[in-house]
C-alpha positions in Angstrom: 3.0 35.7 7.9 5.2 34.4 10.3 9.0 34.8 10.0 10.6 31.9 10.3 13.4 31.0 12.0 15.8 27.7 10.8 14.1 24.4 12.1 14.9 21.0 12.7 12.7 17.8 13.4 13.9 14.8 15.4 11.6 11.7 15.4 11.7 9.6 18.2 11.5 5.7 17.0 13.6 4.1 19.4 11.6 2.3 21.9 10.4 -1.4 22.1 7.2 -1.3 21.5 6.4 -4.7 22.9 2.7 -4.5 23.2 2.6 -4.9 19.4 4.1 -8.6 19.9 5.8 -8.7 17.0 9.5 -9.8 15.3 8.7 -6.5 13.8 9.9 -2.6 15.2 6.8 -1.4 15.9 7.3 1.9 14.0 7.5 -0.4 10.8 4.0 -1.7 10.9 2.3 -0.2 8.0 -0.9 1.4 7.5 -2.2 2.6 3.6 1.0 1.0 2.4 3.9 3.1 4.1 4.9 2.9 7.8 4.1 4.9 11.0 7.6 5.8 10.6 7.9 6.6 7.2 4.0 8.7 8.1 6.0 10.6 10.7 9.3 11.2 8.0 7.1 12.4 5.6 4.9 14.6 8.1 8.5 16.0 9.5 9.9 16.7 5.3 7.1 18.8 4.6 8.0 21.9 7.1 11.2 21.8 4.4 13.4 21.8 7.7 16.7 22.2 7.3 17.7 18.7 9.1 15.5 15.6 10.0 17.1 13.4 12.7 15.5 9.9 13.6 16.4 8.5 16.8 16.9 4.7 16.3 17.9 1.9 19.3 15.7 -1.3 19.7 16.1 -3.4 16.7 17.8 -0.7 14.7 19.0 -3.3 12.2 15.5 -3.3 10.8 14.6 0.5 11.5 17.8 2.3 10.5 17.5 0.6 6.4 13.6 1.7 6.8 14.6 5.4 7.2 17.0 5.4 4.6 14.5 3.9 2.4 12.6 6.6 2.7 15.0 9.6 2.4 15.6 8.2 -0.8 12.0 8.4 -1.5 11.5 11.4 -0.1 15.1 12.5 -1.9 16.7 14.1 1.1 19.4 13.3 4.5 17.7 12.1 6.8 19.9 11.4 9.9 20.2 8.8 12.4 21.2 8.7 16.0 21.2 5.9 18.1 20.2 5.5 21.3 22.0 2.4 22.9 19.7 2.0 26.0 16.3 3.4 25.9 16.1 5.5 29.6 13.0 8.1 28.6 12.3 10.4 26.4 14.9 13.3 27.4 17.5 10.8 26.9 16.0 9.8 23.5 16.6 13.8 22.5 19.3 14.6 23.9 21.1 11.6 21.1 19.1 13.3 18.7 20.5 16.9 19.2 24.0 14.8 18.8 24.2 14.7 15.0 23.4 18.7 14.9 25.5 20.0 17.3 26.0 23.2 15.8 22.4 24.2 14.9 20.6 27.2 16.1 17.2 27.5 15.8 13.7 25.8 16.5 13.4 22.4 17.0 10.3 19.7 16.6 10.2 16.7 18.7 7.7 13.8 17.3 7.3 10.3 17.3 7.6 7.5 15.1 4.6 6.3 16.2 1.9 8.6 15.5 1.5 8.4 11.7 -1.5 10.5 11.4 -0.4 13.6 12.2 -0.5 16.0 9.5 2.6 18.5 8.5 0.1 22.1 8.6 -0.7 20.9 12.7 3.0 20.8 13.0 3.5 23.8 10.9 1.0 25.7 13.2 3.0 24.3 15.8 6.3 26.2 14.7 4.5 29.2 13.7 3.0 29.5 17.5 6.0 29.0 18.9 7.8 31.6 16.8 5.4 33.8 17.2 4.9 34.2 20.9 8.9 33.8 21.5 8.6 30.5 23.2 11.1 28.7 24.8 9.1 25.8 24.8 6.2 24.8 23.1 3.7 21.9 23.8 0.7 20.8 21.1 -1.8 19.7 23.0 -5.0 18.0 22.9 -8.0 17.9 24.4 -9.8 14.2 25.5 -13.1 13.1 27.0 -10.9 10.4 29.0 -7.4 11.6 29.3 -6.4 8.2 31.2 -2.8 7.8 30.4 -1.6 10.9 29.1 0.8 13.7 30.9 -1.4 16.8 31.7 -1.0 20.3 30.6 -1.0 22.3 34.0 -1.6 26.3 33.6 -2.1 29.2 36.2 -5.0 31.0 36.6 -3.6 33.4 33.6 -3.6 30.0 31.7 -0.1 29.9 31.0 1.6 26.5 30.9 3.7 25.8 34.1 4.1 21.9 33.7 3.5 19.0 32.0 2.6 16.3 34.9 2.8 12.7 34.1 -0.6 10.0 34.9 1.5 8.3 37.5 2.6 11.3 38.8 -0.8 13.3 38.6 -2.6 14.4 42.1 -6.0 13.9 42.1 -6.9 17.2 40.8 -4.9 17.1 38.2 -6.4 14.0 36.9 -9.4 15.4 36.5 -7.5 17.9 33.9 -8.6 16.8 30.0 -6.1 19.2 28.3 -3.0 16.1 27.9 0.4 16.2 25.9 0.8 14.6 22.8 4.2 14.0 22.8 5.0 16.6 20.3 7.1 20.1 20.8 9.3 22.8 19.9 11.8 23.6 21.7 14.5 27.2 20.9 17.6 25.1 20.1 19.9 26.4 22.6 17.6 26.3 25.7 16.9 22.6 24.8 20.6 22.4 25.1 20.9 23.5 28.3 17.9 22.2 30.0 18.5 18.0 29.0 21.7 18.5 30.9 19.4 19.6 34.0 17.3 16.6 33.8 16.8 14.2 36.4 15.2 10.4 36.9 13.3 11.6 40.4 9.8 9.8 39.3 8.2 6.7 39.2 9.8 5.1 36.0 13.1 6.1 37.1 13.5 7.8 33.4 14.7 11.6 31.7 11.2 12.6 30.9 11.7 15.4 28.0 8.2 17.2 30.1 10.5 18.3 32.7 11.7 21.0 30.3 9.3 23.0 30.7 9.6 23.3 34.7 12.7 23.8 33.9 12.4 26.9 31.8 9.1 28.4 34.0 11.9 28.6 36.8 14.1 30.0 35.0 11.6 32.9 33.9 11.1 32.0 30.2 8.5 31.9 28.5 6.5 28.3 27.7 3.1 28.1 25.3 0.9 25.3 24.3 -1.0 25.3 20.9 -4.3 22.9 21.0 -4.2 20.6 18.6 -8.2 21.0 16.2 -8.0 17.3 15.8 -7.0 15.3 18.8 -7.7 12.1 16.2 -3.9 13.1 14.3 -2.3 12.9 17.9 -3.6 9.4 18.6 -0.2 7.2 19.1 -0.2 3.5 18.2 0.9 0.8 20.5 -0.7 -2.4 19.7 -2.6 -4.2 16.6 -5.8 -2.8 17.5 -4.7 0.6 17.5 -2.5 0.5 14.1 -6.1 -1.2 12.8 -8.0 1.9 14.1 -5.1 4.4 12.5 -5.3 2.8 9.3 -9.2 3.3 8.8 -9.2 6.9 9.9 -5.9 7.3 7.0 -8.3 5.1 4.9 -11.3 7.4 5.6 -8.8 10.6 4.8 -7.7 8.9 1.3 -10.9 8.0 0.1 -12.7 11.3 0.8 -9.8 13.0 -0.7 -10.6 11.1 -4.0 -14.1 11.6 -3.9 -13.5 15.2 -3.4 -11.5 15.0 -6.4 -14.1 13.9 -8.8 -13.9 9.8 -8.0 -17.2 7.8 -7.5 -16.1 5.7 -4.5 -19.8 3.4 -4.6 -18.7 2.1 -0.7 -16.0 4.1 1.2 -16.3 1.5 4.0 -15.1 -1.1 1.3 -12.4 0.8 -0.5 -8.9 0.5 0.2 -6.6 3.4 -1.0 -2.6 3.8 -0.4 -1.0 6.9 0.4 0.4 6.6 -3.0 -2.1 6.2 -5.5 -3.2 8.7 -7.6 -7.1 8.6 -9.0 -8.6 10.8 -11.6 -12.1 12.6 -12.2 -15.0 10.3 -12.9 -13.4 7.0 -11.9 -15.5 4.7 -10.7 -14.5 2.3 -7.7 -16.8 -0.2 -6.8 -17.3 -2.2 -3.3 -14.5 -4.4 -2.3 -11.5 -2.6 -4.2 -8.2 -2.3 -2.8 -5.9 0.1 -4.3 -2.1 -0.2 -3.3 1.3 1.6 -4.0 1.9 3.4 -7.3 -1.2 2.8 -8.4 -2.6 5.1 -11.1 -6.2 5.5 -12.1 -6.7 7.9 -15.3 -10.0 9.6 -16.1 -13.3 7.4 -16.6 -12.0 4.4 -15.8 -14.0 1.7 -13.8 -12.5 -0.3 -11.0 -14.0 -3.4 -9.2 -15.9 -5.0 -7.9 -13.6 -7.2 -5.9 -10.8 -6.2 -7.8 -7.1 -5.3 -6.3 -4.2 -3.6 -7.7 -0.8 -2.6 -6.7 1.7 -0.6 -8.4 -0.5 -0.3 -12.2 -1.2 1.8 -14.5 -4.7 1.8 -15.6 -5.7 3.9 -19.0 -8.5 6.2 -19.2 -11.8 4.5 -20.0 -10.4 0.8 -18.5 -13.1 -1.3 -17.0 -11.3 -3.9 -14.3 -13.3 -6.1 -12.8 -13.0 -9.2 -10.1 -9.1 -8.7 -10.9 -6.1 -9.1 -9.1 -3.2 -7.3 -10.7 0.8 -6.1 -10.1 3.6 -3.8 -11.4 1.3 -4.0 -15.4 -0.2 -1.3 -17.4 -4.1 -1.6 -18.8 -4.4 0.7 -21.6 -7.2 3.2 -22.5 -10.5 1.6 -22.8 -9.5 -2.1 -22.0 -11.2 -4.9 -20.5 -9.7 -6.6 -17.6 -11.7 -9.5 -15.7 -13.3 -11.3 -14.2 -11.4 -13.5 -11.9 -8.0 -12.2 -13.9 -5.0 -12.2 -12.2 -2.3 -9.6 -14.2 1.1 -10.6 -12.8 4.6 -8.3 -13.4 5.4 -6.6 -16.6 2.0 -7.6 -18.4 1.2 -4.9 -20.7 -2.7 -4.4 -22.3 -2.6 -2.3 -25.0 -5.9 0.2 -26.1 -8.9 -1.7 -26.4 -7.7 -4.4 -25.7 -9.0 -7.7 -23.1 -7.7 -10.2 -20.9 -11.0 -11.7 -19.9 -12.5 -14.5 -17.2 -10.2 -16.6 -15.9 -6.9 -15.5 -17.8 -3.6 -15.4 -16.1 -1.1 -13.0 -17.5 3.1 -12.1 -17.1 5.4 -10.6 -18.4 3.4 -9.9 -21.7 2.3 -7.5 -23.8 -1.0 -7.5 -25.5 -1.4 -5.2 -28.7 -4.0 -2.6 -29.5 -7.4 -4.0 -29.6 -5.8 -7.3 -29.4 -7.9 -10.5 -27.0 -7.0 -13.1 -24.6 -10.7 -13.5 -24.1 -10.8 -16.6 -21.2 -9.2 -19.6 -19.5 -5.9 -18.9 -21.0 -2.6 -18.4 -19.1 -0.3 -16.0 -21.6 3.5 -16.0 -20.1 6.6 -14.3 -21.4 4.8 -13.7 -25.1 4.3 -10.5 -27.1 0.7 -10.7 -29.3 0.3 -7.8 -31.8 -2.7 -5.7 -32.9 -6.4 -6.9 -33.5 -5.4 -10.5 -33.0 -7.0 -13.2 -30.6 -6.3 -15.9 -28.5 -8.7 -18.8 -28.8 -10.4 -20.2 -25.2 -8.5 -22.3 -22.7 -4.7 -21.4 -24.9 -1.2 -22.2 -23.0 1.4 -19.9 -24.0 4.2 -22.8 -22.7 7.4 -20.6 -21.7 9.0 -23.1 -19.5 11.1 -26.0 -20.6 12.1 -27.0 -16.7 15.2 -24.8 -17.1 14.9 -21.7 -18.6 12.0 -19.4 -20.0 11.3 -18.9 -23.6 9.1 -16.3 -25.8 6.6 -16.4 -28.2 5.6 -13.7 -30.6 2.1 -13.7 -32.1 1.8 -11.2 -35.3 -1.3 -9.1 -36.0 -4.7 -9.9 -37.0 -4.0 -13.3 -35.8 -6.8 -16.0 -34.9 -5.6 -18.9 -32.8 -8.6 -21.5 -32.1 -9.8 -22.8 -28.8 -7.2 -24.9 -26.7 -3.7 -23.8 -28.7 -0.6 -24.9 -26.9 2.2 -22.5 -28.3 5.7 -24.2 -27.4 8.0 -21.4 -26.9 10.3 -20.0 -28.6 7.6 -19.9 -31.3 6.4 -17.3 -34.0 3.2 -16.6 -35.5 2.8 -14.6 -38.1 0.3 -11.7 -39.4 -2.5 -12.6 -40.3 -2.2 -16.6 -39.6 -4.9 -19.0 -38.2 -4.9 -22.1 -36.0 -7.4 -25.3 -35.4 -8.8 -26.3 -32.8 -6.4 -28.3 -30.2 -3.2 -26.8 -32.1 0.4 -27.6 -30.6 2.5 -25.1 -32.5 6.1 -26.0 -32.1 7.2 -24.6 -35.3 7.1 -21.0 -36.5 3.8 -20.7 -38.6 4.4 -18.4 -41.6 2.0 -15.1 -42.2 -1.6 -16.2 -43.3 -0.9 -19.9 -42.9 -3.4 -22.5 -41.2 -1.6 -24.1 -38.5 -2.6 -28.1 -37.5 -1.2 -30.4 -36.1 -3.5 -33.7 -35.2 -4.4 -36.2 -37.8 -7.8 -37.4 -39.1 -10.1 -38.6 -36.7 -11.0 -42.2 -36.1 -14.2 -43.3 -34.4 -14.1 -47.0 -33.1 -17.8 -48.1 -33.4 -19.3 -50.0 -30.7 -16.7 -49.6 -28.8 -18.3 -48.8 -25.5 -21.0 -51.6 -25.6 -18.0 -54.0 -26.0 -15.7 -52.7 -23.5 -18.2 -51.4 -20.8 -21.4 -53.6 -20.9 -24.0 -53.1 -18.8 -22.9 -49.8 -18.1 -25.4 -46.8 -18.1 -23.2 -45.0 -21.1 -23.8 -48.4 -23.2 -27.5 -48.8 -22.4 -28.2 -45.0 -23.7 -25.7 -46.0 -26.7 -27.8 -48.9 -27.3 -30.9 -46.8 -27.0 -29.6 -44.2 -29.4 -28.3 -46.9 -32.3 -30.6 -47.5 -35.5 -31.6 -50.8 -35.4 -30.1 -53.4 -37.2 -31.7 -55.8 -40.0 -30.8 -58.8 -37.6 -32.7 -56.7 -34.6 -35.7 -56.2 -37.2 -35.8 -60.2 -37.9 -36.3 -60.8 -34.3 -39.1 -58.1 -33.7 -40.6 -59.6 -36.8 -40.6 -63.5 -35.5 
């Protein structure tokens, strides 16, 4: 076991990033429902260090909010340093170094942008840098085509003597596929010391934080690369196609990771998870799901098809299907879709349904109650074993304010009820067909509200003759005595 010395991590997220062409900081662009900044935040907070530093500049009125934001996720400081004019990446450190003046120990330089890189590759970063007494240490990795990326230069004892930019690369070091990813650890003090050697003598005219390294090889200390196992966590992202790429291979991470944890993902090309959902054993997720923030999956549940959810709570045994739901709990051993769209604050108790074609807010749904199809329940609260006859309007909305209606227990409403709100029904009461309730109905009462029916005979063969609907009336009518005169003459 390593001994560790105190550590700090700054992350670099000040630069334009205009190859994303977007209003947007690039570092904000999300993948799996957090962003490559808030990725590299969380990667940096789990080495415990005992300071995170991120380096803001170009449109830090968007950026700076997004890293609080997360510290209060996260639950720790997270401090900012701005870097007014963005001239290279030993600039870019040297303002994060500002806000810790007085700390001694190792220090991690990463990126904003690289959101897949996971905190045990920096760990082993740290370690290997403690470990062989370092003054500087580079992780590295290892490409087929290494077009682009500053090479790792060694001596024939294969000790690290540069780091040489592409555009400043002879031709022999081209050919070198060992390249720096952008992320190191430097000894605190000698970090110190060596930005304010720095110089812009190269072809973008910039501090390049790489020249550290010459720096301290001259000055006979001692600088280290550690390899990097998966050159895929290192992979930076600059443009819409590449955040695209990043988010399948965090996709592909998430959804093994459930499956590995006792989830039957039926199509992993087709599943969608966020960074933070959480999925229990024997879940079922079928082709086409999408899975976003808070989300919660208990045991045995069955998710999709077609079905997406962000932010819910979904009881142990639920089936959802063809559903579209947000910030709502399904209880144990519901029934959820098809083609159901949950809104906020909709609660389904335990075996309970919201079925086809039922749109629900802000309402909560008692055990074993049923909203079974082509209803829309809003701002209502329906007790236990009750339900909702077909094609119902809970009507909350008088054009100014909302209002609430409360259905008792063991309640059956008939097909096509409009409930006024604010309206009570009581245990145990009944309503006909094509019911407007706009009175409370009292437990165990019949509520009706039209009058008798009327048929007006004849009236289409008088008002539409000719018309195909009066010829097939005609057809269908008994015949008359004065009809059977006729036939007779």
């Amino acid at each position: 076991m390593v001994t560790q010395t105190p550590s700090a991590v700054v992350v670099l997220a000040a630069g334009a990033g205009t190859r994303m062409k977007s209003a947007k900081q690039k570092t904000l662009h999300e993948i799996g429902g957090r962003s490559l900044l808030g990725h590299a935040l969380h990667a940096a907070a789990g080495l415990n260090p005992e300071h995170i530093v991120a380096v803001v500049g170009h449109q830090r009125d968007q950026v700076s909010p997004a890293v609080d934001a997360v510290a209060a996720e996260l639950d720790r400081e997270i401090l900012q340093a701005v870097q007014e004019e963005q001239n290279g990446t030993g600039h870019a450190v040297g303002c994060g170094l500002a806000p810790i003046p007085d700390f001694d120990g190792t220090v991690i330089v990463t990126n904003g942008d690289v959101p897949l890189l996971r905190p045990e590759t920096i760990d082993k970063l740290r370690d290997t840098h403690v470990s062989e007494g370092n003054a500087v240490t580079v992780l590295s990795i290892k490409l087929d085509d290494p077009t682009g990326y500053g090479r790792i230069v060694r001596n024939d004892a294969g000790e690290v003597t540069a780091i040489v930019e592409h555009k400043d690369a002879s031709a022999a070091q081209h050919a070198i596929n060992e390249v720096n990813s952008g992320v190191f650890a430097f000894d605190a003090a000698v970090l110190r010391d060596a930005l304010g050697k720095l110089d812009s003598n190269n072809s973008q005219g910039e501090l390049y934080i790489t020249d550290v390294l010459s720096i301290e090889r001259e000055g006979g200390r001692r600088v280290g690369a550690f390899v990097a196992a998966d050159a895929g966590e290192l992979e930076g992202v600059n443009d819409r196609v590449q955040l695209a790429a990043a988010g399948r291979e965090l996709n592909r991470r998430l959804v093994e990771d459930a499956m590995r944890g006792g989830a039957h993902v039926i199509d992993p090309l087709t599943t969608w998870i966020g960074v933070g959902v959480r999925i229990g054993r024997d879940v079922t997720i079928h082709p086409g799901t999408q899975l976003w923030g808070n989300t919660s999956i208990e045991d045995d549940a069955v998710i999709g098809p077609d079905t997406t959810l962000t932010d819910m709570q979904v009881g142990r045994g639920a089936k959802v299907i063809r559903t579209h739901g947000e910030k709502s709990v399904i209880g144990p051993n519901a029934n959820v879709g098809p083609f159901t769209f949950i809104r906020p604050n909709t609660e389904v108790g335990e075996d309970g349904k919201l079925g086809g074609f039922v749109e629900a807010k802000n309402a909560k749904i008692g055990r074993g109650s049923k909203v079974p199809h082509l209803t829309y329940i809003g701002d209502a609260t329906v007790g236990e074993q009750s339900n909702i006859g077909a094609s119902s309007v809970f009507v909350n909305y008088d054009g100014v304010n909302k209002h609430h209606t409360t259905i008792g227990s063991h309640v059956r409403t008939g097909s096509d009820t409009m409930f006024i709100a604010p309206v009570n029904v009581g245990d145990g009461a009944y309503s006909g067909a094509g019911t407007i309730i706009k009175d409370d109905v009292p437990p165990g009462a019949l509520a009706v509200s039209g009058g008798k029916q009327r048929n007006i005979e004849g009236w289409v063969v008088k008002k539409r003759p000719g018309s195909p609907a009066a010829e097939a009336a005609e057809a269908a009518s008994p015949a008359t005595d004065d009809d059977s005169a006729k036939t007779d003459n």
